[in-house]
NULUM-535603 format. One record per atom (N, C-alpha, C, O): x, y, z; residue in one letter. Coordinates in steps of 0.1 Angstrom, whole numbers, plus 5000, padded with zeros to 4 digits. Layout:
XYZA
...
# end
This chain:
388842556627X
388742486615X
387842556604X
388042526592X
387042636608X
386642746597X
387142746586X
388342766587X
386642726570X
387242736561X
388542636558X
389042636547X
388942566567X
389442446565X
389442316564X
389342246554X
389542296571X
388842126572X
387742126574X
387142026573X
387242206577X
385442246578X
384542176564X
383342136566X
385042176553X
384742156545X
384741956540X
384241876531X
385541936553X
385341786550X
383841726558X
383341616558X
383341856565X
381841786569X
382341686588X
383341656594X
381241696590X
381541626607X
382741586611X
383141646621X
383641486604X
384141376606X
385141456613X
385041456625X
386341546604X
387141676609X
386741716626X
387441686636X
385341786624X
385141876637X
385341726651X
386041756661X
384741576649X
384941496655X
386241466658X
386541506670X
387041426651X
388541386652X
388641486660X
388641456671X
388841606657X
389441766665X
389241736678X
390141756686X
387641686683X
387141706700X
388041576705X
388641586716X
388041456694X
388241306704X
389141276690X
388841256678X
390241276696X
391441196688X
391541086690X
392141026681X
391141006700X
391640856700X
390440806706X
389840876714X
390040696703X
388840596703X
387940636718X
386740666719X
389240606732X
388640646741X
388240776746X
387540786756X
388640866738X
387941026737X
386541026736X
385641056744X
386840986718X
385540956712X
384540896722X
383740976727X
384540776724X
384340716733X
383340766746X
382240736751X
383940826746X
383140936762X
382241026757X
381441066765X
382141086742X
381241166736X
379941116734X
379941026725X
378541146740X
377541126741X
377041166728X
377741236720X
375441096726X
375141126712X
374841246707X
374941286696X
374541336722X
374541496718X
375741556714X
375941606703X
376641536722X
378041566720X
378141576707X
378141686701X
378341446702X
378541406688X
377141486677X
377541566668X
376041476679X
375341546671X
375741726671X
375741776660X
375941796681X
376641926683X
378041936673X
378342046666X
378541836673X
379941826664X
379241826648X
379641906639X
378241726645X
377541736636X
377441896630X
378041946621X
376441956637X
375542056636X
376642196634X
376342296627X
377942186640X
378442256642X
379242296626X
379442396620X
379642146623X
380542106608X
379642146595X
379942156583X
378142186603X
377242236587X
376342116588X
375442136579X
376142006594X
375041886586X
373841956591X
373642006602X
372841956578X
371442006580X
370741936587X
370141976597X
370641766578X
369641706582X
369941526591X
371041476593X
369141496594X
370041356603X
371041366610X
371941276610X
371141496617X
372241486629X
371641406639X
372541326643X
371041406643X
370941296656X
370941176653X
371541096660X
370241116641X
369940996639X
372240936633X
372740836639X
372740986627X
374541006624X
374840976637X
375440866639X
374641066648X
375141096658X
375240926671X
376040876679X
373940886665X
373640766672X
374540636670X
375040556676X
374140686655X
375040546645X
376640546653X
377240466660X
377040696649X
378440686652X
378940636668X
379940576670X
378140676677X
378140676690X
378540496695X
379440456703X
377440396686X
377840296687X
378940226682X
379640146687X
379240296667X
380740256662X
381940306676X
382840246681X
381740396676X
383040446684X
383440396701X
384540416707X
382140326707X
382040246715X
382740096712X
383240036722X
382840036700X
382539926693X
384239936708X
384940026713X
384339776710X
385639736715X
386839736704X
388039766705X
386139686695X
387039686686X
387939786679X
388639736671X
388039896681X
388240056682X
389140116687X
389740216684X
389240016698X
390440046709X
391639986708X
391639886701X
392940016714X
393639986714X
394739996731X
394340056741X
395839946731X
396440016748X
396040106747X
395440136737X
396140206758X
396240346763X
397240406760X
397040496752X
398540366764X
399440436752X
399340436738X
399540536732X
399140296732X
399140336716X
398040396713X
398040456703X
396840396721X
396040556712X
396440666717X
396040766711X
396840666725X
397640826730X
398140906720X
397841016715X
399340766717X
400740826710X
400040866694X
400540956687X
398640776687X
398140786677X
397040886678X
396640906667X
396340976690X
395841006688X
397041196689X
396641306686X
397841166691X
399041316692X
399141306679X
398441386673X
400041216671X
399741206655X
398441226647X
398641276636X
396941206649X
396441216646X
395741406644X
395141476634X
396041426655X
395641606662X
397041666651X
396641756644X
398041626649X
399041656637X
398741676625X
398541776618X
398541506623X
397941556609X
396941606606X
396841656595X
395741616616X
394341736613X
394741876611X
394141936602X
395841926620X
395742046613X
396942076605X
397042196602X
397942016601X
398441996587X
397542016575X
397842096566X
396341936576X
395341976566X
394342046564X
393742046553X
394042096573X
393542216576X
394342296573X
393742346563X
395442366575X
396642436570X
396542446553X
396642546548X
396442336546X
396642326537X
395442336530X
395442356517X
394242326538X
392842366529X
392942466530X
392342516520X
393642616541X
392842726542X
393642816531X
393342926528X
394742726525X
395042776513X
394742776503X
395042866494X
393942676501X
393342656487X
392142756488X
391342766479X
# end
């Protein structure tokens, strides 16, 4: 993602590790702050890291096991569709 989606900041490098809720889900706050740290954020990576950790736990988030499957294969699609299309710009 260098020079591509890189430029949208954490959120990108997250989606990329954990496409669907229960991915996410399994990523610890470090995990998630690394994803942080990695996308460029200087400052409040851990304290981001935390916030997000609870959102992505949230039940509410989830869906069957197949329908985040099948949304998170689409999802890993369109990431680097756009990424493709940033490293052109």
């Amino acid at each position: 993602m260098a020079g591509g989606t890189a430029r949208f900041g954490g959120s990108a490098w997250i989606v990329a590790a954990a496409p669907t809720p229960m991915a996410a889900a399994a990523l610890t706050p470090s995990d998630l702050a690394a994803l942080l740290d990695t996308a460029g954020r200087q400052r409040g990576a851990a304290a981001e890291a935390d916030k997000l950790h609870g959102i992505v736990r949230n039940e509410q988030m989830h869906q069957p096991a197949a329908a985040e499957q099948a949304m998170g294969v689409h999802l890993q699609g369109l990431v680097r569709q756009l990424d493709a299309v940033c490293q052109t710009l």
